[in-house]
C-alpha positions in Angstrom: 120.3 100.1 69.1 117.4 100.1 71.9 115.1 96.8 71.6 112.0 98.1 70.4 110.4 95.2 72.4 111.6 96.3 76.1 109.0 97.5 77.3 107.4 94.3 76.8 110.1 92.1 79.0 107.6 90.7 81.7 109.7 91.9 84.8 109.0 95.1 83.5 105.0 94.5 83.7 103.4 96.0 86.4 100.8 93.5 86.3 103.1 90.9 86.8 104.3 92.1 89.8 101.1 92.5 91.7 100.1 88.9 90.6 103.1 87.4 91.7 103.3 89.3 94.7 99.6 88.6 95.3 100.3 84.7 94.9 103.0 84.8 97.1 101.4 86.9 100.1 98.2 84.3 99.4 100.5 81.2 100.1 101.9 82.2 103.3 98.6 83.0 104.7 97.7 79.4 103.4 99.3 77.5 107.1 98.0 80.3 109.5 94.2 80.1 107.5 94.4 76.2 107.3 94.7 76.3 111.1 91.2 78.0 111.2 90.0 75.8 108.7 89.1 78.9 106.0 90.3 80.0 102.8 91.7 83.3 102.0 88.8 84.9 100.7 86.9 83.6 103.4 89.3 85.3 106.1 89.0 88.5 104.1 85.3 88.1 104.5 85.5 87.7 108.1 87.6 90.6 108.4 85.0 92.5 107.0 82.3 91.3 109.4 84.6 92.0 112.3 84.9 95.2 111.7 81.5 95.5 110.9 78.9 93.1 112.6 76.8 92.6 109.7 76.5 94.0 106.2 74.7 93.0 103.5 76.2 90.9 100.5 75.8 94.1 98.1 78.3 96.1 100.3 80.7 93.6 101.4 81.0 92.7 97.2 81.7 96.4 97.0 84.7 96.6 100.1 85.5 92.9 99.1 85.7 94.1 95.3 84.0 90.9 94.4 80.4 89.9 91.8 77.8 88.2 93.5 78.2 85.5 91.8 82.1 84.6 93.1 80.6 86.4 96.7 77.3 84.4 97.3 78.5 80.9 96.8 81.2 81.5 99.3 79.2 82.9 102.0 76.8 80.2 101.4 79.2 77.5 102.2 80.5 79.3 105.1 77.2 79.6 106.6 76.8 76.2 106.2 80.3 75.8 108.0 78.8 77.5 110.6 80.8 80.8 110.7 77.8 82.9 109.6 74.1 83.8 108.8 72.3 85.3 106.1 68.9 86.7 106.5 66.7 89.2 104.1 66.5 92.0 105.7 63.0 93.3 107.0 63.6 96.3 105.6 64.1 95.4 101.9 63.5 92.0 101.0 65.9 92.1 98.2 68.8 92.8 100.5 70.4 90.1 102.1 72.2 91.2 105.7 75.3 88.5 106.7 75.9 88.0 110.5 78.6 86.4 112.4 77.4 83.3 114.1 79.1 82.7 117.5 81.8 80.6 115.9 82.7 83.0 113.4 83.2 85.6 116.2 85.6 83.1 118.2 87.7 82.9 115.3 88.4 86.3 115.8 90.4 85.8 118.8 92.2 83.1 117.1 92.9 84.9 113.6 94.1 87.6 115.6 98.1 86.9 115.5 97.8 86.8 111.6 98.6 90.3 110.6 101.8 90.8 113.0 102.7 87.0 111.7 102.6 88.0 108.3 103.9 91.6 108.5 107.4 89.9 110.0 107.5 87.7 106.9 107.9 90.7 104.6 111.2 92.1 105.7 109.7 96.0 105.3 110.1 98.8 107.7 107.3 100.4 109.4 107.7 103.5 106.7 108.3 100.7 103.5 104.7 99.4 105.0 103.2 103.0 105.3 104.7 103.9 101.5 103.5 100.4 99.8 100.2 100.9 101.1 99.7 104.3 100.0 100.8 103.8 96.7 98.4 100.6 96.5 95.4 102.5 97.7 96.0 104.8 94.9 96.6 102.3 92.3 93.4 100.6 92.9 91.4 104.5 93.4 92.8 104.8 89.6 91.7 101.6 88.5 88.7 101.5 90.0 87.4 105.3 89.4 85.5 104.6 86.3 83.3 101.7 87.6 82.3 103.8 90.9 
């Protein structure tokens, strides 16, 4: 007779997987990040500004998929580390645009190694990569379709 329950065994929760993966990703970042003195989030912040230049808080939340109020304090204390400014914009006072100071941009150079560092640690093949990715980005359209 089939367990009525199976469904329930927690390696079979996709939710479990992602956070476990998640945690484990997250700690081998931990030595390469701790070398540039910031915390994950903070390095997927920089990433953003990068990229970027400067955005304001309400659309790196949005890329960043993060409140305000988990976003603000964080960019707060790494202005005051020295990686970054926040200014209202002159446009619309309510808007607050985040630029990289000239330390924040040096790190680039310096947090540069990280993604080919960590990419070797997971074992996948260029195609694995390409697949995971895809099927993430979909994952998280789904999720996240109802609150766009």
């Amino acid at each position: 007779m089939a367990n009525e329950f199976e469904h329930m065994k927690l390696e079979r929760q996709l939710c479990f997987l992602l956070y476990a993966s998640s945690r484990e990703m997250t700690k081998l970042y931990k030595p390469l990040l701790d070398e540039l003195n910031i915390t994950y989030p903070q390095y997927l912040a920089l990433l953003l500004l990068w990229e970027h230049g400067e955005l304001s808080v309400k659309k790196m939340g949005k890329l960043l998929y993060l409140d305000s109020g988990t976003l603000t304090p964080m960019l707060k204390r790494m202005e005051q580390g020295g990686l970054l400014t926040r200014e209202r914009s002159p446009e619309d006072e309510r808007s607050v645009v985040v630029k990289l100071s000239a330390s924040g941009k040096s790190l680039q150079q310096k947090a540069s190694r990280i993604p080919a560092d960590m990419l070797k640690q997971t074992d996948l093949t260029d195609e694995e990569l390409k697949d995971l990715k895809h099927s993430l980005h979909s994952l998280l359209a789904s999720l996240t379709k109802e609150n766009s």
